[in-house]
Structure formats: C-alpha cells, structure tokens
C-alpha positions in Angstrom: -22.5 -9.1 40.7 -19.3 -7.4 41.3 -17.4 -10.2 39.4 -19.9 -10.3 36.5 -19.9 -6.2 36.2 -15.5 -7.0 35.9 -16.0 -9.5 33.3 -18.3 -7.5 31.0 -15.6 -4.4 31.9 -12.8 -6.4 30.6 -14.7 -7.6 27.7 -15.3 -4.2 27.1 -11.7 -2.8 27.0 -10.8 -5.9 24.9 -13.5 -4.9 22.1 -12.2 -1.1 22.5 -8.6 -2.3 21.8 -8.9 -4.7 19.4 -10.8 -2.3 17.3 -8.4 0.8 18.4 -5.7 -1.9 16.8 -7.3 -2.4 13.8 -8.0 0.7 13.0 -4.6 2.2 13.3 -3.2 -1.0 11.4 -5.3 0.1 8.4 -4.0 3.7 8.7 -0.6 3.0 8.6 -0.8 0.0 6.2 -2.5 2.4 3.7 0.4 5.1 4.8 3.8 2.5 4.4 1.4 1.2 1.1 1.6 5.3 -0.1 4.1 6.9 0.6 7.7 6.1 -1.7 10.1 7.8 0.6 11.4 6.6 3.9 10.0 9.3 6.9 11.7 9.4 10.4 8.2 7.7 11.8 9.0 4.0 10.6 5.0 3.5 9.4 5.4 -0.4 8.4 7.3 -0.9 11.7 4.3 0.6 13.4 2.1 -1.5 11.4 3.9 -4.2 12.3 4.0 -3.5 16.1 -0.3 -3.5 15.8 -0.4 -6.9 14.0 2.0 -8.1 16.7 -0.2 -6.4 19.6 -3.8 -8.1 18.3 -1.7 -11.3 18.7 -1.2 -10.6 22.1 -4.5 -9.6 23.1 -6.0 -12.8 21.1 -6.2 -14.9 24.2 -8.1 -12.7 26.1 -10.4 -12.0 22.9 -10.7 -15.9 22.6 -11.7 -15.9 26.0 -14.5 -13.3 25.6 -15.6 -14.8 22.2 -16.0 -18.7 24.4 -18.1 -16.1 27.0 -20.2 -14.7 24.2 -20.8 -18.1 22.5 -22.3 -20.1 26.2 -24.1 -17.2 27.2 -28.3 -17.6 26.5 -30.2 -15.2 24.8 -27.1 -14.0 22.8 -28.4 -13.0 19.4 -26.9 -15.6 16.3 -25.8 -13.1 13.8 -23.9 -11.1 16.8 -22.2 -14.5 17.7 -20.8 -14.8 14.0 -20.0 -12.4 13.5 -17.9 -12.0 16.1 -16.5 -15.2 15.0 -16.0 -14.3 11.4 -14.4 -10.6 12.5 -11.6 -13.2 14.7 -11.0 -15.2 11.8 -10.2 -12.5 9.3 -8.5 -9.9 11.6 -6.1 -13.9 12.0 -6.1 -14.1 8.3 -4.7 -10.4 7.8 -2.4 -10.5 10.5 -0.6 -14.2 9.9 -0.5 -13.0 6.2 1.0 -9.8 6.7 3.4 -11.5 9.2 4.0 -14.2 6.6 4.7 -11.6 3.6 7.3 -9.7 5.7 10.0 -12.7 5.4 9.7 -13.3 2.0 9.4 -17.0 1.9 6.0 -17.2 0.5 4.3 -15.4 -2.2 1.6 -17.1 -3.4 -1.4 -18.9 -2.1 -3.3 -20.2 -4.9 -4.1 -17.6 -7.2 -3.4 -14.6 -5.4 -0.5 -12.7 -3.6 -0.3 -12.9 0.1 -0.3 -9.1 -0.2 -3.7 -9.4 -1.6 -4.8 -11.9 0.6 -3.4 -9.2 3.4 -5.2 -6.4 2.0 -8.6 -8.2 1.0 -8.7 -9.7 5.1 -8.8 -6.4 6.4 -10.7 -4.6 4.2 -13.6 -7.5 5.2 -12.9 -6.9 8.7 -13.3 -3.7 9.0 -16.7 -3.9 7.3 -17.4 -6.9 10.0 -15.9 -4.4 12.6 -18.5 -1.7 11.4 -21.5 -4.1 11.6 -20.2 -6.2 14.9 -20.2 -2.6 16.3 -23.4 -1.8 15.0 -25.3 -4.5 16.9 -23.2 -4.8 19.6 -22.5 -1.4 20.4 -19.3 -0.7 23.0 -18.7 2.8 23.7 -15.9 4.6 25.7 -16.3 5.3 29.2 -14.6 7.4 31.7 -13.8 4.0 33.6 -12.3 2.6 30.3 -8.8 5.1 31.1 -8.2 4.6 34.9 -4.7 4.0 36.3 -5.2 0.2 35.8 -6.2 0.1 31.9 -3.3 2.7 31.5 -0.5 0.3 32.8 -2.2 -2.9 30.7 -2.2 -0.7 27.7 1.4 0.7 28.5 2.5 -3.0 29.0 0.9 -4.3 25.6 2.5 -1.4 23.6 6.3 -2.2 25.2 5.5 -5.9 24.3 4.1 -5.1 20.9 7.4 -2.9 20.6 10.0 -5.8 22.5 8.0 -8.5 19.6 8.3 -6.2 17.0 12.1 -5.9 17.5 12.9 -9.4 17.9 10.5 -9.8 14.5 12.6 -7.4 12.6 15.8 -8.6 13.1 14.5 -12.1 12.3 12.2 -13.3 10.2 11.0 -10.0 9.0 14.5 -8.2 8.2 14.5 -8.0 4.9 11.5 -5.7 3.8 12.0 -2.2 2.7 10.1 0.4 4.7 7.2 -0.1 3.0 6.6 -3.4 4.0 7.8 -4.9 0.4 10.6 -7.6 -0.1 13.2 -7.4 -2.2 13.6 -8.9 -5.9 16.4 -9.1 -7.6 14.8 -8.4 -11.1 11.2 -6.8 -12.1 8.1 -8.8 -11.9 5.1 -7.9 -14.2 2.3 -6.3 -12.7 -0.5 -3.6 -13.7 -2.5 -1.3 -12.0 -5.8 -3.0 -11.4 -7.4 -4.6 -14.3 -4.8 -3.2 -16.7 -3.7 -5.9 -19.2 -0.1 -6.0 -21.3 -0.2 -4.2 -24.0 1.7 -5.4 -27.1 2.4 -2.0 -29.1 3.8 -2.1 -32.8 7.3 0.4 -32.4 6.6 1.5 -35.9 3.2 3.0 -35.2 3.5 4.4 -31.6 3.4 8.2 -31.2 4.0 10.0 -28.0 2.2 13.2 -28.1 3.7 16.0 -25.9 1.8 18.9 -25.5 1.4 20.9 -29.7 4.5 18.0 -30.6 4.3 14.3 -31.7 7.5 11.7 -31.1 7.8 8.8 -32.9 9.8 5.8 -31.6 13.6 7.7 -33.3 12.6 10.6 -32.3 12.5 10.0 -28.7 15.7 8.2 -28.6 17.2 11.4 -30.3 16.1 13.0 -27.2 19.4 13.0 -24.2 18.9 10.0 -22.4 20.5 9.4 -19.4 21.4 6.4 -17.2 20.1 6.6 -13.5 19.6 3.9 -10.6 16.0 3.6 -9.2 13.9 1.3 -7.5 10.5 0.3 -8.1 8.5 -0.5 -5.2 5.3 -2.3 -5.7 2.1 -1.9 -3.8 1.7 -5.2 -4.4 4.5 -6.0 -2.1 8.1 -6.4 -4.2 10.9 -3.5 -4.8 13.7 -3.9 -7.2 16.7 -1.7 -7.8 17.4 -1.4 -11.3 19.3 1.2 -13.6 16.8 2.9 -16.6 17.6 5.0 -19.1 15.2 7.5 -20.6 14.6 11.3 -21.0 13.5 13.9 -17.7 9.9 15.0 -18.2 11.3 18.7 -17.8 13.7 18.1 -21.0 10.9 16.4 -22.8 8.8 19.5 -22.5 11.6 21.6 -23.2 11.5 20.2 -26.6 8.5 19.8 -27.4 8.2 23.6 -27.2 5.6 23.2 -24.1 6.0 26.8 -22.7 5.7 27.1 -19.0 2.4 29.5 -19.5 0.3 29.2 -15.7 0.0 24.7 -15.8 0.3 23.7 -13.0 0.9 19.7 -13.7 1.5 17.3 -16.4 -0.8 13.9 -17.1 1.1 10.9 -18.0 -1.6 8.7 -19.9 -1.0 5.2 -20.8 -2.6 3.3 -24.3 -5.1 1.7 -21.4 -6.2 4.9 -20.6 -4.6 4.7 -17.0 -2.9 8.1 -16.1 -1.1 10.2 -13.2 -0.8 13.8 -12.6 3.0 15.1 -12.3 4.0 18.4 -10.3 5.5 21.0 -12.4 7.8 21.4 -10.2 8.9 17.9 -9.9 9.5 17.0 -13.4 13.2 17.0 -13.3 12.9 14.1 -11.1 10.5 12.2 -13.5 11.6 10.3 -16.2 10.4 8.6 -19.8 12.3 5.6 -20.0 12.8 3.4 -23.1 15.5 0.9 -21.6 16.3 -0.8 -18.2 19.2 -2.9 -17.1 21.1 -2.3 -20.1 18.3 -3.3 -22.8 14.9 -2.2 -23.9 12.0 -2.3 -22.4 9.8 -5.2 -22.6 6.2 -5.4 -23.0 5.4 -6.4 -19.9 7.4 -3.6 -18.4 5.8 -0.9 -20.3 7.4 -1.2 -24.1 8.0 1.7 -25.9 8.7 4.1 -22.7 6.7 4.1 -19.2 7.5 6.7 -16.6 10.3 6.1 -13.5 9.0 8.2 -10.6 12.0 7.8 -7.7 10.4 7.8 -4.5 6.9 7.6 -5.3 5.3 3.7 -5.3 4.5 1.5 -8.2 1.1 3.0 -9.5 2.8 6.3 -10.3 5.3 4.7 -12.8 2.5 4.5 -15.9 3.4 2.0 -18.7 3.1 2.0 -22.3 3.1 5.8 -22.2 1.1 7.5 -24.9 0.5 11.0 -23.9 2.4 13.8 -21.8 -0.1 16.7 -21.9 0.4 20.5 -19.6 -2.8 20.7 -17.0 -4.3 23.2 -15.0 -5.2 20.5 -12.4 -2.9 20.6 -9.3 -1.3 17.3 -8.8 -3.1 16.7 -5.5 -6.6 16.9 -7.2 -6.4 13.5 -7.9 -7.1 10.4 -5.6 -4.2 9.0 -3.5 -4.9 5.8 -4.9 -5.9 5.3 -8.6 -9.7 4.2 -9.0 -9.1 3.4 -12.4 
C-alpha cells in the first residue's frame, strides 16, 4: 500500500510539473513573441530553459504514461489523451528546439515556427481536457522538503542545458527566439495577400490632407538602420528610408487637438494604433536597402516601427488618421 500510495504521489507531482512547464512555456513564448525590445529578464532564454526541463522530466512521464496504459479499468479517452498531450507537448518542444539553430525552416508547407506554435496551442487544449477527466490537484504534500530539492535540481539542470544549448546549437537567435536573415523575406499578417498597387493612383490620406506618390517623396526623408523581427521567426537588419509619422502630421496640418493615437491602415484593411507620443520613432518608408520598396514588402510606403515585432510594421499603407482611442485599446495581437 505504502509503495502504491508513492507511485500515484510521484505520478502526481509529474502531472503538476509538466503542466506548471507548459504553462509558463506559453507565457513567455507569447512574451519573447511580443515584445520588440530586449528586457533584463531574457524571456526566450526562459522559454527555452522549460522546453529543456519537459525533456528532462519525459522519462519519468513515459514511465507514468506505460503505468496508466497496463493499469485495468483505466478509462480509453483518458489513456489518449494522455498519449496525444505527450506527443504534441514532443512536437512543440523538438520544433522549437529545432527553429532555434536555424538549420531548418520548412517542413512541408509550413514554418517550423508554425508547426511550434500550432503544437502547443493543441496541447494546451489536450492539457485542459486531460485535466478535466483526470483531475490532479495541489496538495500540501505536493511542496515538502523532498519535492523542493527535485524541483530545485530540474531548474539548475534546465538552466546548466539551457547554457550549453545557447552557446551551441541555439546561438544565433535574437532574443525573441528568431534567426537571423541576411535580407527580408515576404510575409503578411494572417491571411493578408500581396497587394500589387498602381503608383499613379495610390493616395495616402493624412488626417484633412491627401499625398500622392511625389508628394510624399517631397516630404524629408531620412535614412535610418532598423531591424524587422518577424513573429514568424526571422529578423533582418536593413537601412529604410521614409518620413517620421510626427513630420508627416506636421504637414499635413493635423493639429495636436486632445488625440490620443494615430491608425496606420493598410489597402487590406489591416491597421495598428500608434502612441502620440511615439511618432517620432515611427516611420513611412518608401525605400529600403538603397532602392524602393517592393510589392511584397509593402510598395508604395509601409510603416518601420523600431523595437516593436513584425505585425506592427503595416504594408501598403493607405491611411494615417488622428484617434481618440488609446493605443493600448487594441489587442496585443492582431485578430484581423
């Protein structure tokens, strides 16, 4: 009895740990995935320190999966799912790990960053419904001097892996996660599609004023080095040229009456909301690495937004509009 009751305890602290890991890898995954500038708390190192951790508990998970599997009476759809939850949590860990050194970007159709993000996001839903019908709850027990030191000892391992990860295979990500590229790839936000804009009949309407293609260049352009990091997974340092949102305004005659933000909207309809207080720091661009933009990178102008990720640098830019709306009134992540 007393060696059955330890079993099921162990299994227990397992389950609580694994899903303690998973949840805090898809915390700071979304963080690293977020945030553009480069805090003192390393988040993807973190992230990858969990990743590294639920590798180190597998074992002991395998063995309490093999447990579950003999044992009679055990309900089916708890057994697979427990199965499924171990395959995917493997999936979104080996592909993360995989991303980090660059060496492979592609499986199939899709991006090891979305094969990444689609794993986890299905294990957490398994997590939510393995819980549901297998419920494992905290216990007073669950935090005694013993679990302490084996959690105490994973994390230093998670740590000691981690480092030996990131001065090898994994050295060469930015601290979002992403890998460098030495020129820009073409991507869109979501289902966005290229769009393939005639010069001669593309406006850019700024607040009560209208640009045309001349116009805009009349505008002073400047030359600045940024890099565009990708949520999908890539950065690229490149030097644009293009017009601050604050001169923009300036000339359009926008007053500075009470708005509190500005909406950059795209021809797809796609748009972000810009501080007004940040708009010296936000750029129009027409021209990157020395020559105009392309379609695929967001031909006539598209925004450059230094520090902030991918989603916030809108292409094909069609409107630039004053708004009442504070910039944080909008999703972290765009849903359209």
């Amino acid at each position: 009895m007393g060696v059955r009751f330890r079993i099921r305890q162990g299994g227990r602290r397992v389950d609580l740990v694994l899903g303690l890991l998973l949840l805090a890898g898809v915390a700071t995954g979304l963080g690293a995935n977020t945030v553009g500038v480069d805090w003192p708390l390393d988040l993807i190192q973190l992230h990858a320190a969990g990743a590294l951790a639920i590798l180190l508990v597998a074992p002991w998970k395998y063995v309490v999966i093999r447990r579950g599997l003999r044992r009679p009476g055990r309900r089916p759809a708890v057994k697979w799912l427990s199965i499924t939850l171990a395959i995917l949590v493997l999936i979104a860990v080996a592909s993360g790990l995989i991303h980090s050194t660059g060496h492979l970007e592609y499986v199939g159709p899709l991006t090891l960053m979305q094969i990444h993000v689609g794993a986890a996001v299905a294990a957490l839903a398994v997590l939510a419904a393995h819980f549901g019908t297998h419920v494992v709850r905290p216990r007073r027990a669950d935090v005694d001097r013993r679990a302490v030191l084996r959690f105490a000892a994973l994390a230093a391992g998670a740590a000691a892996a981690e480092v030996v990860w990131d001065s090898g295979p994994g050295g060469g990500r930015r601290f979002t996660g992403s890998v460098p590229k030495p020129g820009l790839l073409v991507t869109s936000w979501l289902d966005d599609s290229v769009q393939h804009i005639d010069p001669a009949r593309w406006t850019l309407r700024v607040g009560p004023a209208t640009f045309d293609l001349t116009a805009l260049h009349d505008l002073p352009h400047e030359r600045f080095t940024a890099v565009l990091d990708c949520t999908s997974g890539w950065y690229s340092e490149q030097q644009w040229e293009g017009v601050r949102l604050s001169v923009l305004l300036a000339a359009a005659g926008v007053p500075h009456d009470g708005w509190r933000s500005v909406e950059a909207r795209s021809a797809t309809g796609y748009g972000r909301w810009f501080g007004a207080a940040t708009l010296t720091d936000v750029w129009l661009v027409t021209g990157v690495a020395g020559r105009p933009l392309s379609y695929g990178h967001g031909f006539p102008a598209r925004i450059v937004a230094p520090g902030r990720r991918g989603f916030w640098w809108v292409k094909w830019v069609t409107s630039i509009q004053p708004s009442a709306r504070p910039p944080w009134a909008q999703s972290v992540f765009p849903l359209t």
